[in-house]
C-alpha positions as CSV (number, residue, x, y, z in Angstrom):
1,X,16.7,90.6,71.5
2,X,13.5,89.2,72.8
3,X,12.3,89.4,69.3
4,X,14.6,87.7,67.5
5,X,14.6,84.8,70.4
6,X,10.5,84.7,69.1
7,X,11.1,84.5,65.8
8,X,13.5,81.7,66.3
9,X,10.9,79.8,68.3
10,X,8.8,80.1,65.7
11,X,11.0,79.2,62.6
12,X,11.0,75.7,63.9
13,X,9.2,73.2,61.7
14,X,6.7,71.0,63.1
15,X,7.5,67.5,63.0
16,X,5.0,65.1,62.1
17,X,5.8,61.7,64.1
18,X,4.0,58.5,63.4
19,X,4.2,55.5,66.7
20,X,4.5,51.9,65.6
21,X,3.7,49.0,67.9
22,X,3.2,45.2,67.4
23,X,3.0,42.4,69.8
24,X,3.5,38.6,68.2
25,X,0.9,37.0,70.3
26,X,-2.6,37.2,72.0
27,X,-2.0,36.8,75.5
28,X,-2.1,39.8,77.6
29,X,-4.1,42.1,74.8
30,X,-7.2,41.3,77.0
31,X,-5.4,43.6,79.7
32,X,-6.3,47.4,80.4
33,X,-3.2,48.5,80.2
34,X,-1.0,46.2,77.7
35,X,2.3,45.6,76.1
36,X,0.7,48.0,72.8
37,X,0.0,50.4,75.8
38,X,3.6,50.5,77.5
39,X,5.1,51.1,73.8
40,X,3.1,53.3,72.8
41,X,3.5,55.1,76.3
42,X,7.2,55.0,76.0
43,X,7.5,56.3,72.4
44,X,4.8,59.4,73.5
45,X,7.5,60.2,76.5
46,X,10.5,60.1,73.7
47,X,8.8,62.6,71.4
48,X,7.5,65.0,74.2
49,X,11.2,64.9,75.4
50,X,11.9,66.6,71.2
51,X,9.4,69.1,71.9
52,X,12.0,71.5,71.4
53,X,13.0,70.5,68.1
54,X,9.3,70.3,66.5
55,X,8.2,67.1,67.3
56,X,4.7,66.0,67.9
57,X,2.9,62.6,68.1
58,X,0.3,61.5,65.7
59,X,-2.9,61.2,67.0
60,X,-3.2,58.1,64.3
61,X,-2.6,54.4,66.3
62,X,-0.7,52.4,64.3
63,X,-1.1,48.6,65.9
64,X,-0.6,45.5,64.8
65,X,-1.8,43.2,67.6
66,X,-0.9,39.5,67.5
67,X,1.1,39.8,64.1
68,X,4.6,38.3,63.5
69,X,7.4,40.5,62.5
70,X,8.8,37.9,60.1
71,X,6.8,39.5,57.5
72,X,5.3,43.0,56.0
73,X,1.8,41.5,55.6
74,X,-0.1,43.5,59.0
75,X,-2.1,46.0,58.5
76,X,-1.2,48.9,60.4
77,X,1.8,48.7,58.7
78,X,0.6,48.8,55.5
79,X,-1.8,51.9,56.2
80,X,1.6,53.3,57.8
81,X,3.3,52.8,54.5
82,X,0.0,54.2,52.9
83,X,0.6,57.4,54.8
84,X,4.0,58.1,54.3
85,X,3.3,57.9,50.4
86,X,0.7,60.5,51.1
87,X,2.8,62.9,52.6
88,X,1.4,62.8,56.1
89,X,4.4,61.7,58.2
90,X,8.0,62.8,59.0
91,X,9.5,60.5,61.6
92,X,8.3,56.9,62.4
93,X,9.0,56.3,65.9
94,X,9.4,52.5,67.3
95,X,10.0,50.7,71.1
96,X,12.8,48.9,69.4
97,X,13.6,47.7,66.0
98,X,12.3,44.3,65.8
99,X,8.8,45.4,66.5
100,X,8.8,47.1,63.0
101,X,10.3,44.1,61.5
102,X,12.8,40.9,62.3
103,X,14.0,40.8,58.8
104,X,16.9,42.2,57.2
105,X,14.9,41.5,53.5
106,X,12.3,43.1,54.7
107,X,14.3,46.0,56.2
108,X,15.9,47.1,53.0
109,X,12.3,47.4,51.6
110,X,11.7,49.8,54.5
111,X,14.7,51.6,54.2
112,X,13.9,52.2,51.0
113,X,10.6,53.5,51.4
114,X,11.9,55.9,54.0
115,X,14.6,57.2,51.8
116,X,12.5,58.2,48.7
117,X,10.2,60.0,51.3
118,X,13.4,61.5,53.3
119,X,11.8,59.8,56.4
120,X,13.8,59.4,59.5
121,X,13.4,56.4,61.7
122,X,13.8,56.0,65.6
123,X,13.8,53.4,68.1
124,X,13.4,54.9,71.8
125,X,15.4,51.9,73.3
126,X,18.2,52.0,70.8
127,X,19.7,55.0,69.9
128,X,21.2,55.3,66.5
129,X,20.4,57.7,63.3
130,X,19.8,56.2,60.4
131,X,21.6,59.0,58.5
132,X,24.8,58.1,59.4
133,X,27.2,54.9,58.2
134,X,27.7,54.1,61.4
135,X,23.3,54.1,62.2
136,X,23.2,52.1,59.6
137,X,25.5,49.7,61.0
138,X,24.2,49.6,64.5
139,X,21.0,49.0,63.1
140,X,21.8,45.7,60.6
141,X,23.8,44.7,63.3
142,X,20.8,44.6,65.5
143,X,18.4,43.5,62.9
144,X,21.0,40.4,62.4
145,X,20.5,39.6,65.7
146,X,16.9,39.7,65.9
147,X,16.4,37.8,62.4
148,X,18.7,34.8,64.2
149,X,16.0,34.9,67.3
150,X,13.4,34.3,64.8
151,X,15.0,31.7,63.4
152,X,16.6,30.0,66.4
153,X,12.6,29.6,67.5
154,X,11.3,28.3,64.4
155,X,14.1,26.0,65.0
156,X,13.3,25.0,68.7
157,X,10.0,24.7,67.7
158,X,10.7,22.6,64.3
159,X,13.0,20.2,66.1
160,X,10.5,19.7,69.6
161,X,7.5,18.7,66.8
162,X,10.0,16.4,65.3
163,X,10.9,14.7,68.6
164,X,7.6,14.5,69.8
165,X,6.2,12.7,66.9
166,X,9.0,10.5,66.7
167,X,8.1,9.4,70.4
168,X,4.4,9.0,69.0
169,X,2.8,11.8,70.2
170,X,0.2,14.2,69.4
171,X,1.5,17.9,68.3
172,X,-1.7,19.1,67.4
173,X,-3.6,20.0,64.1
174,X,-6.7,18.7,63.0
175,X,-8.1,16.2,64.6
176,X,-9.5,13.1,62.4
177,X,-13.2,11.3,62.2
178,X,-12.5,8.6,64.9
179,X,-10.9,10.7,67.3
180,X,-11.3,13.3,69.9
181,X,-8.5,15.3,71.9
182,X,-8.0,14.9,75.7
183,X,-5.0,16.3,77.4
184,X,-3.0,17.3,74.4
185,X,-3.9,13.4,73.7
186,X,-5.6,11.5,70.8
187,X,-8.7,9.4,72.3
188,X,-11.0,6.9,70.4
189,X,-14.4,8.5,69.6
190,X,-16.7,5.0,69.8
191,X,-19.2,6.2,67.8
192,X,-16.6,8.2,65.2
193,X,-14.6,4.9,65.6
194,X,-17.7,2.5,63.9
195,X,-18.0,4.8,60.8
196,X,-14.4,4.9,60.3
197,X,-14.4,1.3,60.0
198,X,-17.3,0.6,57.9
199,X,-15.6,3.2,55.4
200,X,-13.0,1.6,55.1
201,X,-15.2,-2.0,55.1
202,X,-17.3,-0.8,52.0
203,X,-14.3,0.5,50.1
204,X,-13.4,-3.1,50.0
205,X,-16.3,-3.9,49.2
206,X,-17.6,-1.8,46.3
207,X,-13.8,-0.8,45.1
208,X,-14.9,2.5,43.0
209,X,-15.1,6.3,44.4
210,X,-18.0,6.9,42.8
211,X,-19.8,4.1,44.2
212,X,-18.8,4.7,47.8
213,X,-19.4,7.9,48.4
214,X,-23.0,7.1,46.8
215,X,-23.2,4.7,49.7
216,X,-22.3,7.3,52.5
217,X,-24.7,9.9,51.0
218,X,-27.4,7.4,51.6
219,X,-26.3,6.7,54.9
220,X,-26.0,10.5,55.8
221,X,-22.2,9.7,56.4
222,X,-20.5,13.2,56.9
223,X,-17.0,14.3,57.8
224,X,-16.0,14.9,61.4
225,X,-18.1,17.8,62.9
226,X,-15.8,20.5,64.9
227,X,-16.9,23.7,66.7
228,X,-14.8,26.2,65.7
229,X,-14.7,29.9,65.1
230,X,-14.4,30.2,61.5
231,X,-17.6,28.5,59.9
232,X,-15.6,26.6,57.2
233,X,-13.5,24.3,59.1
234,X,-16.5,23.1,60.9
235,X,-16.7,20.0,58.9
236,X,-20.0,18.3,58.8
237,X,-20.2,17.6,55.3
238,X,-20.6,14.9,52.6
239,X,-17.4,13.5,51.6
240,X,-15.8,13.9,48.0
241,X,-13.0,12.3,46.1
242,X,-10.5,14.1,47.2
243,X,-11.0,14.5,51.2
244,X,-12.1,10.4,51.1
245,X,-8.5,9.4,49.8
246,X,-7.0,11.4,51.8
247,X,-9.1,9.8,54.7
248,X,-8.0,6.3,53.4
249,X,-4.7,6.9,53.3
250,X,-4.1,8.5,56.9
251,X,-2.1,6.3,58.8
252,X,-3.0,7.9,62.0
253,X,-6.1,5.2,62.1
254,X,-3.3,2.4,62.5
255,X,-2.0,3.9,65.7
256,X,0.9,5.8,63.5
257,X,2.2,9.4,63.8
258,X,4.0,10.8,61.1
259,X,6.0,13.8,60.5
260,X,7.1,14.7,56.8
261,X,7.5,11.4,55.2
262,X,7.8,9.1,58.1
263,X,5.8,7.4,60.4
264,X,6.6,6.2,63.8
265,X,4.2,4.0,65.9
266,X,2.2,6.2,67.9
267,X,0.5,7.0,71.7
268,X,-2.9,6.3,70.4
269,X,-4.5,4.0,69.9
270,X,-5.7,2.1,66.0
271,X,-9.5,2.1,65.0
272,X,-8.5,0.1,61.8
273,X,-6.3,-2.8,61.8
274,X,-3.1,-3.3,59.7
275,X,-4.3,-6.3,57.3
276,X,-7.4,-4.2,56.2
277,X,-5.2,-1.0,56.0
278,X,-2.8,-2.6,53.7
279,X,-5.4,-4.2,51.6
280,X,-7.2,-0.5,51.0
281,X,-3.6,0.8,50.1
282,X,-3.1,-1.9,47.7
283,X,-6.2,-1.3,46.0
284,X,-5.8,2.7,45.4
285,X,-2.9,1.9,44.1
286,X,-4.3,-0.7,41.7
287,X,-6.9,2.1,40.4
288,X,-4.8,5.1,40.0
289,X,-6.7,5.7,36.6
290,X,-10.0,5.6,38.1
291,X,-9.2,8.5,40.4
292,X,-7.8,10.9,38.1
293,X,-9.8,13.3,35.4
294,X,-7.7,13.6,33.0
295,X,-8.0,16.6,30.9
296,X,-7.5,18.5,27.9
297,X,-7.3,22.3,27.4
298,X,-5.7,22.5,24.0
299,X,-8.7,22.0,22.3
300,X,-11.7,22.9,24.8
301,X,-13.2,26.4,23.4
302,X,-15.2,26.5,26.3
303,X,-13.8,26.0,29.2
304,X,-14.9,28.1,32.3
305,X,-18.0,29.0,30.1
306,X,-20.1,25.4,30.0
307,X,-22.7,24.5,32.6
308,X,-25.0,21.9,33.6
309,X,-28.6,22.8,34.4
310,X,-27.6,22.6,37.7
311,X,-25.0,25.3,37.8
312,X,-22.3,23.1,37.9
313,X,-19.8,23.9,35.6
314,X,-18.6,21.3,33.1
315,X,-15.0,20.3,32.4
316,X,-12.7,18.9,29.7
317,X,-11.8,15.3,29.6
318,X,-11.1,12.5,27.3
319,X,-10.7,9.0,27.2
320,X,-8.8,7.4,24.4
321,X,-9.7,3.9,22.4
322,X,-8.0,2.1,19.1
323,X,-5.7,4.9,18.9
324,X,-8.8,7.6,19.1
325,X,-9.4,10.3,21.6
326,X,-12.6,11.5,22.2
327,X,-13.5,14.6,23.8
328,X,-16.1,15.5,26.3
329,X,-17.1,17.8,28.9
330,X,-17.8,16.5,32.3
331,X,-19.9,17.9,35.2
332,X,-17.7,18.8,37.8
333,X,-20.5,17.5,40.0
334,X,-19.8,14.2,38.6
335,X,-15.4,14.3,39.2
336,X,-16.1,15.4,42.2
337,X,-18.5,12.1,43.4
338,X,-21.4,14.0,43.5
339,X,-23.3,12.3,40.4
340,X,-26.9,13.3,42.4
341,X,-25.5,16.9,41.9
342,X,-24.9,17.2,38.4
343,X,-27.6,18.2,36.1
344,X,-29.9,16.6,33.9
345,X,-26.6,16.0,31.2
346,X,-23.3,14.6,33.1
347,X,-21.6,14.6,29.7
348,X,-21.4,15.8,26.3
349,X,-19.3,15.0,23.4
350,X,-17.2,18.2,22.5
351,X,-17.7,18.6,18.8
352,X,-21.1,18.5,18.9
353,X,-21.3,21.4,21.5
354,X,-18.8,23.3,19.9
355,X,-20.3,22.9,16.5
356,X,-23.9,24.2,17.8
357,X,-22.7,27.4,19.9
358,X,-20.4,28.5,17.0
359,X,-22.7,28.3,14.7
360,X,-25.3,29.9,16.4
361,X,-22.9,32.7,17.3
362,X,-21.8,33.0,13.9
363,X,-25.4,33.3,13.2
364,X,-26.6,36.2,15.8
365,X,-23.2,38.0,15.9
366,X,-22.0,38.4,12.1
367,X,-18.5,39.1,12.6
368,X,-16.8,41.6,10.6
369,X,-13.9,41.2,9.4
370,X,-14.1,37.2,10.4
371,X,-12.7,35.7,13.4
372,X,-11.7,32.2,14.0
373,X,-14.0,30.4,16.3
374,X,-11.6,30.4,19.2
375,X,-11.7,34.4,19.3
376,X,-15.5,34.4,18.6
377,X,-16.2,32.3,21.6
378,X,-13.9,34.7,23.3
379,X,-15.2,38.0,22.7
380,X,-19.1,36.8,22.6
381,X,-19.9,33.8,24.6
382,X,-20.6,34.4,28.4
383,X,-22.3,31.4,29.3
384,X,-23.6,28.4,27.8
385,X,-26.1,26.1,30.2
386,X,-26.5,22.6,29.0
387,X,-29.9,20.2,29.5
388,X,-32.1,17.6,28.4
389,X,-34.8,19.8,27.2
390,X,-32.3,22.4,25.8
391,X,-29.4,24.9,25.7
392,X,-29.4,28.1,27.2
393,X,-26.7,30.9,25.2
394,X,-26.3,33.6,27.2
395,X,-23.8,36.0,24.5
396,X,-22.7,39.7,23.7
397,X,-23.2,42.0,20.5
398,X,-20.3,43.1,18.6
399,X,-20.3,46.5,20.3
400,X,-19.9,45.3,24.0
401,X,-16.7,44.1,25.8
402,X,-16.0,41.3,28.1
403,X,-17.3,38.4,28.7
404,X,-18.5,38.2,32.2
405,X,-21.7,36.3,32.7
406,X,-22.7,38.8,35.5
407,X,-23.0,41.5,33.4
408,X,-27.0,42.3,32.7
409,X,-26.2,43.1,28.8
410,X,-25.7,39.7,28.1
411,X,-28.4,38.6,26.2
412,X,-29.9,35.0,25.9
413,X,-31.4,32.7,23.6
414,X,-32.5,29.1,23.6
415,X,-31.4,26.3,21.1
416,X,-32.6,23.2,20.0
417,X,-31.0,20.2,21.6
418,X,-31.1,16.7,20.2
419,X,-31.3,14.1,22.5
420,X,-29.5,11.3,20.2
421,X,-26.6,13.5,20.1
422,X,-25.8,14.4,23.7
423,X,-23.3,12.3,24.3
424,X,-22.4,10.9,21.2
425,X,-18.5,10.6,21.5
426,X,-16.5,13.3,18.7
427,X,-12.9,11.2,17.9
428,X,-10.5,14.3,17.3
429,X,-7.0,12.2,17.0
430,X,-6.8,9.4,14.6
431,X,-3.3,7.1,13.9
432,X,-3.5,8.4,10.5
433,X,-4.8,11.6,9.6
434,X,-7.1,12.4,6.7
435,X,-6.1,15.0,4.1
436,X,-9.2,17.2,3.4
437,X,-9.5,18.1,-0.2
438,X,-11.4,21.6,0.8
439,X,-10.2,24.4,2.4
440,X,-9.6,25.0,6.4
441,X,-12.0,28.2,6.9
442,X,-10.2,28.9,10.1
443,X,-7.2,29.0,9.0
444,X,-8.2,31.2,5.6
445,X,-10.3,33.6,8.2
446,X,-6.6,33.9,10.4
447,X,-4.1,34.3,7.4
448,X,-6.6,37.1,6.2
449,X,-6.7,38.7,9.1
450,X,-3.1,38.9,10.1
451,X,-2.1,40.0,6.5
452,X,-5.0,42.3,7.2
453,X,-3.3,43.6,10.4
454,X,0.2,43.7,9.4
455,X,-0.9,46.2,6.4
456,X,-2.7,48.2,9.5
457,X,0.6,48.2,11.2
458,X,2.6,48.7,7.9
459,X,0.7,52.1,7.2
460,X,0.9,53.4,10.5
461,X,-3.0,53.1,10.9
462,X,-1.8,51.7,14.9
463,X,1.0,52.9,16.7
464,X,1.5,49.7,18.3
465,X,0.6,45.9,18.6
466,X,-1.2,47.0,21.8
467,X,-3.5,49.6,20.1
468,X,-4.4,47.3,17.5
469,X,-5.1,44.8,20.3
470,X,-7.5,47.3,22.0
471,X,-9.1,47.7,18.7
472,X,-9.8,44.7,18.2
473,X,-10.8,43.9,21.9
474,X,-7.9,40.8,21.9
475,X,-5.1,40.3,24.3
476,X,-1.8,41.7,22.7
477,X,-0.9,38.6,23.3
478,X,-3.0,36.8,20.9
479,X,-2.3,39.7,18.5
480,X,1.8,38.8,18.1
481,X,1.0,35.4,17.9
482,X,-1.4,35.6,15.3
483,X,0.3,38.1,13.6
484,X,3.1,35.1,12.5
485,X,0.3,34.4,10.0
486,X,1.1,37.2,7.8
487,X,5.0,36.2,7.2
488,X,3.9,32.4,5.8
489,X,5.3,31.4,2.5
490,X,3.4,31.8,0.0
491,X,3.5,27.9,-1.2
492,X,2.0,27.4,2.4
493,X,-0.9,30.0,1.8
494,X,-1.9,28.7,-1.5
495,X,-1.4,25.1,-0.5
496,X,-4.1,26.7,2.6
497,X,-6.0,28.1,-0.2
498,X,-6.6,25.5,-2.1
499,X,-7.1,22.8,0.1
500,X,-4.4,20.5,-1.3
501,X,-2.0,20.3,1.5
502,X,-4.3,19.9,4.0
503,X,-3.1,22.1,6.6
504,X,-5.5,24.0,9.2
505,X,-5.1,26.9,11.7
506,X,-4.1,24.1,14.4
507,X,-1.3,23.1,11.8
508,X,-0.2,26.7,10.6
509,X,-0.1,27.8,15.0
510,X,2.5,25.2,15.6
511,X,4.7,26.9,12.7
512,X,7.3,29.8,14.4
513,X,10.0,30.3,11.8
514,X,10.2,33.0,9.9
515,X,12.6,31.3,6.9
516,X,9.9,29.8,4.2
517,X,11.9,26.8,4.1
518,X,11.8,26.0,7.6
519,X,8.4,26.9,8.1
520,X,7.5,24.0,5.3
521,X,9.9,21.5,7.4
522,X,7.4,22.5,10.5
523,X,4.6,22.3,8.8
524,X,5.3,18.6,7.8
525,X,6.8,17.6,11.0
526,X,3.4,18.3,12.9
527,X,1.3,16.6,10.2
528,X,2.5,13.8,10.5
529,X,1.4,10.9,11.9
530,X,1.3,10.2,15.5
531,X,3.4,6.9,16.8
């Protein structure tokens, strides 16, 4: 009998039991012995008291100090998660439910999770099994309960910011050049105070971005310096477009608080007086063109590849006259404010970029079969530097992939650069289109190529769209759309042919039927004219 009562002791399976604990807050996890502490120290007393039945406790600590249950983004939780993919854990053990989460979204994930790893779940404090309808119940129940407490604070807290500001007072955040904080109030910095106004005075003054923050740089002018932990909000640093309207348009400097789009008169007091606030207003509004790069990316082959000599990289833009657009890429230097930044060349005109790198890719790489220039520049360009005395073109061989300018294979060369041509505007949009007598070559290299790859597909030489991709290093993407190229009519492909329509790859892109009827009614509809 003794025997068997052995054996029976040790048939039982030992149960593997994981603690969770999270506290929402800071304060008090300087202490020796903590709220982490007492629930961990309460969920260790609950599993020694199911000795009997196998348990044990983790030696793993599973804490997520100072992290809101409103969401599964904590650490310890995710490792947690992490383990219980791997096998390691059989029972997740809690103080009570809302330290492993508040919401019931967020639960079902959980639940989930536990389910397809048979894992049970147990909160010392509440006792329900999760195997049951009715555990189920309790625990949404509860779960509802503690998801409404979250939101009833967010509330309270929502509504008390609201109030204050609407009685004018300070709720915190980040404090503004001209002001420092003293008792949970706003006080005038005297010294902050003078370079606020003269900002504000020479604004007025020169009326251009670029001109101003030229004028602060040689007066060493910075943004408000702050001692904080994290390095990057400690300010300090020359001002740009973007922080210097935002700087213009804060009301806070006319003795205003706001909160979401209103502004109440405030407990502070104004560094910059109404009449030259509203006169500052009136002129950003007045320039609204001035302060905007406007860009192009239908057209800009290199985009994210072109830099200055500087390191700056160079963006597309355009500017339109007589019904003409012309292209260019800017230094980002330069859209930024920061023309004493940019390299040697601020701009260049598109075109005559374009023309030299694809040529000279064309040149080095020999493509075979051939590619349009947009995939060329794709699958061989890494980097392209731009400068006075020359271009750098940093590019890949046929046989390597990718096109990140970090990797070592890249290989460089230098090309001549004409200095007459630099910034020599390209037009690429005229009222009235010419008709080219010669063939597009683009759009003969694209046709032949997705006839070529629809035979490929045809013969079963590929399996699929994406192995074909693969092969030829291309998005699959880029493959189904190109591939539309095989199914034109053939009118359209000898019209291509031959010149006489005078359609190119940008022309034949923008047609998506497949009826050869329709496709001809596309075809005409984007040549024509624009209004």
């Amino acid at each position: 009998m003794r025997k068997i009562g052995l054996m029976a002791t040790n048939a039982i399976k030992p149960v593997r039991c994981a603690i969770y604990t999270r506290k929402s807050t800071e304060h008090g996890l300087e202490l020796e012995f903590n709220s982490l502490d007492a629930q961990r120290d309460a969920c260790e007393s609950y599993i020694k008291s199911q000795a009997s039945q196998g348990w044990r406790a983790l030696p793993q600590h599973y804490d997520d100090p100072a992290y809101s249950g409103g969401n599964l983004d904590r650490p310890a939780l995710q490792q947690l998660l992490k383990d219980i993919d791997g096998g390691r854990i059989d029972v997740i053990v809690v103080y009570k439910i809302d330290r492993l989460t508040r919401s019931l979204a967020d639960f079902a994930k959980l639940v989930e999770a536990f389910d397809a790893k048979s894992i049970s779940f147990v909160a010392v404090t509440q006792q329900f099994n999760t195997t049951t309808s009715m555990g189920r119940l309790t625990l949404n129940v509860l779960l509802s309960f503690a998801q409404f407490e979250r939101e009833l604070s967010s509330e309270r807290v929502r509504d008390k910011v609201a109030a204050s500001r609407r009685k004018g007072k300070w709720t915190g955040g980040t404090v503004p050049l001209g002001y420092d904080t003293k008792d949970k109030k706003l006080v005038i910095n005297k010294t902050e105070a003078e370079t606020v106004r003269y900002i504000f005075k020479r604004y007025l003054d020169l009326q251009s971005f670029g001109k101003l923050v030229e004028d602060l740089d040689n007066k060493g002018i910075v943004t408000k310096r702050r001692n904080t932990k994290v390095r990057k909000y400690n300010g300090g640093i020359p001002f740009t477009y973007g922080p210097l309207a935002h700087f213009l348009k804060n009301r806070l400097y006319i003795g205003e608080t706001g909160h979401k789009d209103k502004w109440f008169p405030g407990e502070h007091s104004a560094i910059v007086d109404r009449k030259t606030f509203d006169q500052v207003q009136q002129l950003l509004i007045s320039k609204p063109a001035s302060r905007k790069a406007r860009r192009t990316a239908s057209e800009a082959m290199l985009m994210g590849k072109l830099y200055d000599d500087r390191g700056n990289r160079m963006s597309p833009s355009f500017s339109t006259k007589n019904g003409i657009r012309y292209r260019f890429y800017v230094s980002s230097a330069l859209l930024r404010g920061r023309k004493t930044e940019a390299g040697s060349v601020e701009r260049v005109a598109s075109a005559t970029i374009e023309n030299l790198v694809v040529q000279a890719l064309r040149d080095i790489v020999l493509p075979d079969p051939p590619i349009d220039d947009a995939v060329l520049i794709d699958l061989h360009l890494a980097r392209i530097e731009v400068g006075r005395k020359g271009v750098t073109l940093s590019y890949r061989g046929v046989s390597e992939q990718g096109v990140d300018d970090a990797t070592p294979t890249a290989q460089k060369i230098r090309l001549a650069w004409s200095a007459d041509t630099q910034t020599a505007p390209s037009s690429t949009e005229h009222a009235g289109p010419e008709r080219s007598a010669q063939p597009d070559p683009k759009a003969v290299q694209a046709i032949a190529r997705a006839q070529y790859w629809a035979t490929a597909l045809s013969d079963g030489k590929y399996a699929s769209i994406e192995e074909l991709a693969a092969s030829a290093k291309l998005h699959a993407k880029v493959v189904r759309n190109e591939l539309r190229l095989a199914f034109l009519s053939p009118n359209i492909v000898d019209a291509v042919l031959n010149g006489s329509g005078g359609f190119g790859l940008r022309d034949l892109r923008k047609c998506a039927a497949l009826n050869w009827r329709v496709q001809q009614t596309e075809l005409n509809e984007s040549h024509q004219p624009s209004p």
